[in-house]
Backbone bond lengths (Angstrom), bond angles and torsions (degrees), N, CA, C in turn:
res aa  C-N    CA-C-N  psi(-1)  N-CA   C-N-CA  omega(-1)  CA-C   N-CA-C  phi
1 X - - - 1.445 - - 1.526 108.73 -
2 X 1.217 118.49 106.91 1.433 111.03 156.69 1.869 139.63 -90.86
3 X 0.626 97.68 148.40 1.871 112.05 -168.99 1.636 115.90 -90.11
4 X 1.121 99.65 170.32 1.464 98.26 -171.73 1.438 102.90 -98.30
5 X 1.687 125.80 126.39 1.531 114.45 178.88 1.597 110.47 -77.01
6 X 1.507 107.58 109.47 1.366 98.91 179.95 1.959 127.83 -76.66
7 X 0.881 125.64 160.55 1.291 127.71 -175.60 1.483 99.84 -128.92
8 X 1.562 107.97 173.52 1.728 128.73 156.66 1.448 112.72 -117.83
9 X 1.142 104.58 157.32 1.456 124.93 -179.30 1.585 136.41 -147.43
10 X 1.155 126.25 142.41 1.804 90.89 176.70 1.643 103.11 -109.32
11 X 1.419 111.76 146.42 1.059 118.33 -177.67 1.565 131.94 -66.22
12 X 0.942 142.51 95.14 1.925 131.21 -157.27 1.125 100.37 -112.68
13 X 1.429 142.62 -26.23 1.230 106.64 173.39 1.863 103.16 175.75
14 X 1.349 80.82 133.29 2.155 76.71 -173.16 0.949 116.32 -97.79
15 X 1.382 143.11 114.44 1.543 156.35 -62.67 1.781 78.27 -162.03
16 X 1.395 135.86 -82.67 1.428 135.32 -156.15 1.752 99.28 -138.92
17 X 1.229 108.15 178.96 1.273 126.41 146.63 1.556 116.04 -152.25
18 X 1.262 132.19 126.20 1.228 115.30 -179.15 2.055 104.46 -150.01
19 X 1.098 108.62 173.62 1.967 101.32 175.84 1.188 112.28 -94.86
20 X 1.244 98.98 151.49 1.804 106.37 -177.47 1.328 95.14 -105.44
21 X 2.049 109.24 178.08 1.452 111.62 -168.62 1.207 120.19 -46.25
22 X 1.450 118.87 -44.59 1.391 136.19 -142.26 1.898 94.69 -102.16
23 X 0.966 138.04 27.29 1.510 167.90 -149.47 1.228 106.37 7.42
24 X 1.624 126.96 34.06 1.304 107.41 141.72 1.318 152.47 -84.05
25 X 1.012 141.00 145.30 1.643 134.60 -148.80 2.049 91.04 -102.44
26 X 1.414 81.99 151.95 1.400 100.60 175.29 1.573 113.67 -166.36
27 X 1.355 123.57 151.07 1.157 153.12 173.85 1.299 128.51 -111.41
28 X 1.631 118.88 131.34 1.282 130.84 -150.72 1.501 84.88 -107.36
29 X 1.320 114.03 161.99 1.740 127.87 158.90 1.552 120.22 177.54
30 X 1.429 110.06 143.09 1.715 121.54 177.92 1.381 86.73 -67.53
31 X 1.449 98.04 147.17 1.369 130.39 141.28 1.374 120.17 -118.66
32 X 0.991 130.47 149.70 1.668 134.32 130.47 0.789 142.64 -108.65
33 X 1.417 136.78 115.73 1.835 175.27 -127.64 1.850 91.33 -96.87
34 X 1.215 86.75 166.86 1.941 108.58 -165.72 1.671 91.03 -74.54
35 X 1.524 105.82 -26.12 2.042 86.60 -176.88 1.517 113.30 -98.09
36 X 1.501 112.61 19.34 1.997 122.90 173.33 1.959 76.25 95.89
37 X 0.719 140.62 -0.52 1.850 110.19 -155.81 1.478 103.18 -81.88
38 X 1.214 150.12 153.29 1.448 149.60 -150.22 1.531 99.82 -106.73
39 X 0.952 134.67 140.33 1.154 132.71 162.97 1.705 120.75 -122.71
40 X 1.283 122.22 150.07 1.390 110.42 168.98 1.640 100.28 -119.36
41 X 1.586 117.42 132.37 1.373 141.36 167.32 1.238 128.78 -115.21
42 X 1.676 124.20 144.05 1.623 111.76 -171.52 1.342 84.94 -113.47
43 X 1.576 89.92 170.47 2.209 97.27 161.23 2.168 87.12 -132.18
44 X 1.052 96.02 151.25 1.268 105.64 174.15 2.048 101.24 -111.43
45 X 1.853 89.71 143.27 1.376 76.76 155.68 1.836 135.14 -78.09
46 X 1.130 108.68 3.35 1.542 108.99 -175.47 1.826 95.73 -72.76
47 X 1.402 125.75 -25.25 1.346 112.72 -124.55 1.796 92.30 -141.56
48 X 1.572 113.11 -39.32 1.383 127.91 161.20 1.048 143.05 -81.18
49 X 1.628 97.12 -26.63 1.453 118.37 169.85 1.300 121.32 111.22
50 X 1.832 105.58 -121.93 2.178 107.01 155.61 1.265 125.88 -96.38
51 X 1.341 97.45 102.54 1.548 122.52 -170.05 1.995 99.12 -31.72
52 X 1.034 118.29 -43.69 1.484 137.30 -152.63 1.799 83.02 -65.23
53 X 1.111 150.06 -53.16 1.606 152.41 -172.65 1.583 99.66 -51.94
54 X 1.255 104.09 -59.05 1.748 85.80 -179.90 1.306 155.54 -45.46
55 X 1.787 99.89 -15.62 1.748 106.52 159.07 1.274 102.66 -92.17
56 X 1.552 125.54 16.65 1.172 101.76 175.48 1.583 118.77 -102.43
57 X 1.881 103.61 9.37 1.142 120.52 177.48 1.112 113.93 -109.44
58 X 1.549 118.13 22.87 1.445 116.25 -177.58 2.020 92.64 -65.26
59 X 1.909 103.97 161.34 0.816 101.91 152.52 1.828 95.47 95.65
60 X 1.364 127.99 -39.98 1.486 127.48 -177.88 1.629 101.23 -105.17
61 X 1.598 92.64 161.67 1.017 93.72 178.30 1.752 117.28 -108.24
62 X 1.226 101.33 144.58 1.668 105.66 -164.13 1.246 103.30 -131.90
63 X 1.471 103.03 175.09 1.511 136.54 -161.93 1.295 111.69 -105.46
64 X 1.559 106.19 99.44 1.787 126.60 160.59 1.241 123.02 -88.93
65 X 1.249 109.66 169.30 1.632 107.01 -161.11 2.150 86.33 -136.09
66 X 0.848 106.83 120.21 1.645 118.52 146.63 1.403 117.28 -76.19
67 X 1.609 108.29 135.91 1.610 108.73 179.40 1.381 108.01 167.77
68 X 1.411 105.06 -36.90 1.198 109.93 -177.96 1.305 115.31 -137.08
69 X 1.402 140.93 168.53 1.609 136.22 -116.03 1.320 106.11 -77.43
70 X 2.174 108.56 -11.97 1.574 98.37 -167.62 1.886 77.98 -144.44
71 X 0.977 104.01 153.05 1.891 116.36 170.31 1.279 100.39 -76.39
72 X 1.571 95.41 122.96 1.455 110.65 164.32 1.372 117.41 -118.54
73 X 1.427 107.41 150.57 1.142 119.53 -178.48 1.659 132.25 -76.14
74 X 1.247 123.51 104.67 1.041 132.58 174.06 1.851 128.55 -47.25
75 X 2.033 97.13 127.67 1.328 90.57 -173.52 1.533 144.87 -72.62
76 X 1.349 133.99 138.53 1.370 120.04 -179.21 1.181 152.59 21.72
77 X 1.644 97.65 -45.45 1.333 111.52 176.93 1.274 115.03 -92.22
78 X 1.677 115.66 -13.46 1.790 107.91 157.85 0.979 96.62 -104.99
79 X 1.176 140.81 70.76 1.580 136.72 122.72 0.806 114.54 -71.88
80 X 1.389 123.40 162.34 1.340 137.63 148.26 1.340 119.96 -54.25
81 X 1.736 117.09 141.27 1.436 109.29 -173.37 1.325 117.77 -42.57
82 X 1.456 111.22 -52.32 1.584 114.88 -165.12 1.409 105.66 -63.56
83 X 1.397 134.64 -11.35 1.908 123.96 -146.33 1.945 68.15 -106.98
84 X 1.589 125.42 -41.77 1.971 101.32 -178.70 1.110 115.00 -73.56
85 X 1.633 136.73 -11.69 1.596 135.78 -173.87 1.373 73.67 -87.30
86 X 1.449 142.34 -94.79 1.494 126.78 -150.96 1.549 119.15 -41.72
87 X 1.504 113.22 -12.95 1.308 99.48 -178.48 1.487 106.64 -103.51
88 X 1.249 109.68 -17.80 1.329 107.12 155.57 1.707 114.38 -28.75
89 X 1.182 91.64 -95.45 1.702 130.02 -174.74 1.710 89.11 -24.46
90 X 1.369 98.25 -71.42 1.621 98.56 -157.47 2.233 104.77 -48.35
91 X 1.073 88.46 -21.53 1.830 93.34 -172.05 1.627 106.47 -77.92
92 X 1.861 108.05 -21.28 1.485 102.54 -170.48 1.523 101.73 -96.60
93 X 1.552 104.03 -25.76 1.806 108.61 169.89 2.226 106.70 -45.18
94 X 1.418 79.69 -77.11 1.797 75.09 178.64 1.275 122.84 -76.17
95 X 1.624 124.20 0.74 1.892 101.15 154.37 1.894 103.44 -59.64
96 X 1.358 92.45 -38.52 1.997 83.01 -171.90 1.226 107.32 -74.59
97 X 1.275 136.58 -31.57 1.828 120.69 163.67 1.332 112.92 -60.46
98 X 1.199 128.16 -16.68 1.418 133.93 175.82 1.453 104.46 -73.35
99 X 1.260 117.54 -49.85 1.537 127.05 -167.19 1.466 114.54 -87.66
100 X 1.289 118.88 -14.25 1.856 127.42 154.48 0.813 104.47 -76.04
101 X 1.413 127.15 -71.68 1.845 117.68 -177.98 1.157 123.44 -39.56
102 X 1.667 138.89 -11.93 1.263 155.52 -159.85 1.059 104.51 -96.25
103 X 1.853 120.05 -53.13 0.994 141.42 -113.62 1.473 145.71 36.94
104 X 1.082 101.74 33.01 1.923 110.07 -171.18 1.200 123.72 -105.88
C-alpha cells in the first residue's frame, strides 16, 4: 500500500476555480514551500470538499499531498489545528458581515 507523501506550504493566493469534464469542481492556487520555491496546487471538490474555504486559508500554511501529477491540497480535517480555528473564525467574521449587511 502506498501513501500520499505529504508536504507544507503557505497559501498566497487562489488563482481560479472552475468544473472539469467529469463535473467536478476544483481550484487552482500558488503556494510557497519552506525554501521560497512557488508552487501551484489544486483541491478538488470530490476530495477537498467546499471549494469556497480555501481563500479562506489564504495566508496559513497547509497540508499537500504528492501522488499525483500536481500537489493537492489536503482537506480540513488534515489540517493543522490552528489552519481549522482560523477557518473557523474567518467563517464566523463573515456570517456577521452577512448579518449587518441584511440587517438582522
Amino acid at each position: 500500500m502506498t501513501t500520499d507523501q505529504l508536504t507544507r506550504a503557505l497559501l498566497h493566493k487562489v488563482v481560479t476555480t472552475a468544473e472539469g469534464p467529469s463535473g467536478t469542481s476544483y481550484t487552482v492556487a500558488y503556494f510557497e514551500d519552506a525554501d521560497g520555491d512557488k508552487l501551484l496546487a489544486f483541491a478538488t471538490s470530490e476530495r477537498f470538499g467546499d471549494l469556497d474555504l480555501l481563500p479562506l486559508m489564504k495566508g496559513q500554511e497547509l497540508a499537500l499531498a504528492a501522488g499525483s501529477p500536481c500537489l493537492e491540497v489536503q482537506p480540513l480535517h488534515l489540517q493543522s489545528e490552528e489552519v481549522q480555528q482560523h477557518v473557523a473564525e474567518q467563517r464566523t467574521l463573515l456570517s456577521l458581515q452577512q448579518l449587518m449587511q441584511t440587517g438582522h
